[in-house]
C-alpha positions in Angstrom: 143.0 57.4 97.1 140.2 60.3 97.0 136.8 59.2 94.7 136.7 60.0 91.4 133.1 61.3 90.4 132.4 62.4 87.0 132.2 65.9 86.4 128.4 65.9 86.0 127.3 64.4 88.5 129.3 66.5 91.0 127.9 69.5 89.5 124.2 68.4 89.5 124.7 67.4 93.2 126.1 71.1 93.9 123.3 72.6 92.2 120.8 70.2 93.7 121.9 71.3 96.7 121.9 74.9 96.5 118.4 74.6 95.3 117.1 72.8 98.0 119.1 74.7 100.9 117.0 77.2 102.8 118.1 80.7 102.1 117.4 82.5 104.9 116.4 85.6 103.9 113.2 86.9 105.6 110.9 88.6 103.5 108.6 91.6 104.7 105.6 92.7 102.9 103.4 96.7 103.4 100.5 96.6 101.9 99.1 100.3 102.3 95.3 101.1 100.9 94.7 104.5 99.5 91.0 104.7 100.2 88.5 106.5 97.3 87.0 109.4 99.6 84.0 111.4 98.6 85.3 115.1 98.7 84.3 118.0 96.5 88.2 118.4 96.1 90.1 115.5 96.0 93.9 115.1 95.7 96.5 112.2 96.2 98.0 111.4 99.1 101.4 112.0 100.4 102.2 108.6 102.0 105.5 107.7 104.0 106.1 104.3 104.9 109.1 103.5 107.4 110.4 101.3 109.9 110.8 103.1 113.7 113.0 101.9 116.4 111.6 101.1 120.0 113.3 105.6 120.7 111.3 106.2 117.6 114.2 106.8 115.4 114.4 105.9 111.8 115.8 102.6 111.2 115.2 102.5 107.4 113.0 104.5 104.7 110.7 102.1 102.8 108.6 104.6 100.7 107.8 108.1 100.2 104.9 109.2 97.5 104.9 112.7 96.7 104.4 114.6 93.9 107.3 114.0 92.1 106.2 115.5 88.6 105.2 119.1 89.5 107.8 121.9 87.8 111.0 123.1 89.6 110.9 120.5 92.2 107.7 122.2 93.6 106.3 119.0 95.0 109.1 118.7 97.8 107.6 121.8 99.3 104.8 119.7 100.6 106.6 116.8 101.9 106.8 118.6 105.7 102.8 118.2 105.5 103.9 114.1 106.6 104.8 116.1 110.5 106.0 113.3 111.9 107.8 111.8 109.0 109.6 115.7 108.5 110.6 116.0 111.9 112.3 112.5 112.1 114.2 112.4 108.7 112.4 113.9 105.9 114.1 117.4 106.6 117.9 116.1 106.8 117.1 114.1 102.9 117.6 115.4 99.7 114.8 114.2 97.5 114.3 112.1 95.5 115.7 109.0 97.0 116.6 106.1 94.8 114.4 102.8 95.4 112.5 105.1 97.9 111.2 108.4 96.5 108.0 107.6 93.9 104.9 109.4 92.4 101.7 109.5 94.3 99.5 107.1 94.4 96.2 106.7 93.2 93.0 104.6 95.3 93.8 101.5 95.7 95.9 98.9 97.5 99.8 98.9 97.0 102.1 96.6 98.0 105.9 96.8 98.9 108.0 94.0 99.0 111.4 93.7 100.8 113.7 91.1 101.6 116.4 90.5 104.0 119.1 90.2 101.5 118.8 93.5 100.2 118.6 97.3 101.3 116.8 98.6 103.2 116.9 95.2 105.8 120.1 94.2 104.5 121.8 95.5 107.6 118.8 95.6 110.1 120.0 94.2 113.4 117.5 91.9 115.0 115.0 93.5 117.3 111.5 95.2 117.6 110.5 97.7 115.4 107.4 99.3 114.4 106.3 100.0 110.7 104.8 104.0 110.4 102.7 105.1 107.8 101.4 108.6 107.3 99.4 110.0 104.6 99.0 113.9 104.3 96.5 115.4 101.4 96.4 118.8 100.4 92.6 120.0 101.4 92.2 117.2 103.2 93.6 115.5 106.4 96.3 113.8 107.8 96.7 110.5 109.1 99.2 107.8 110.8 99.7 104.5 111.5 101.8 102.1 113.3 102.4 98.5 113.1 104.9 96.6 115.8 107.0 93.7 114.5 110.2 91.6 115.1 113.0 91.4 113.0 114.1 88.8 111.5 111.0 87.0 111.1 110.8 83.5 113.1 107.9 82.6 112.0 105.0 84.0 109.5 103.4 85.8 110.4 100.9 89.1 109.7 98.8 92.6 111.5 96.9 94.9 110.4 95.2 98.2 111.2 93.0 100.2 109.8 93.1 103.9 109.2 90.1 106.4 109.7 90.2 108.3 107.0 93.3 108.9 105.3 94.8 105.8 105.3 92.4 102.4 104.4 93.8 98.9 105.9 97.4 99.0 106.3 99.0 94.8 106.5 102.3 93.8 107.2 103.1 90.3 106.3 106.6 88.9 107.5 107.8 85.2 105.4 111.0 83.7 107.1 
């Protein structure tokens, strides 16, 4: 005859356990400085932040900062500034795009957080990618990054680069 166990107990043991299992789910982390630049005329950058195959196609859109308040949509016009960005994928979306699109952003660092449980890595096969960032600025110059990495994270790990002019530190922590 199977054991009884009282109700609580069984329950306390199932929650103990999910508690205590590992989940899994990597975790990867952009951090992306906006540096303060001396400049008679300064405006905020345009930044895209996204994940680039070994072919350099787009594997996932993490960010894109843009000027998301000017009238009639007039802030899109500028997106094609970020070349590389435009010429990859930017052109073929219609902005804005939801937990992607955002305003600019202003000097600073700023962090984005994704896990493996949840778009955009949700459905990342495993593999070597490379994290881009570019930052246009009207009157000013245009800059980009890359980063490589491996996905899923084995182990933690993080880079970093730094920009020259546009662009500050750029860091990508991975947390398995």
């Amino acid at each position: 005859m199977p054991e009884v166990r009282p109700l609580r107990s069984s329950v306390t043991a199932l929650f103990s356990a999910l508690l205590t299992a590992p989940t899994g789910a990597s975790e990867l982390t952009v951090s992306v400085q906006i540096p303060r630049l001396e400049v008679a005329e300064y405006h905020r950058p345009y930044v895209a932040v996204w994940l680039e195959r070994p072919d350099q196609s787009v594997a996932a859109n993490l960010a894109v900062w843009y000027d998301i308040a000017k009238p009639g949509r007039e802030g899109t016009k500028w997106l094609k500034d970020m070349r590389q960005w435009w010429r990859r994928v930017g052109r073929e979306l219609e902005m804005p795009v939801d937990s992607v699109s955002g305003a600019t952003r202003p000097v600073g660092e700023h962090a984005l957080r994704f896990s493996a449980d949840a778009a955009p890595l949700k459905d990342l096969a495993p593999g070597s990618y490379q994290i881009v960032v570019e930052a246009a600025r009207e009157v000013g110059g245009r800059e980009i990054v890359r980063l490589p990495l491996s996905w899923p994270a084995g182990e933690p790990g993080a880079k970093e680069v730094r920009g020259a002019e546009e662009l500050g530190r750029v860091a990508v922590t991975l947390t398995p």
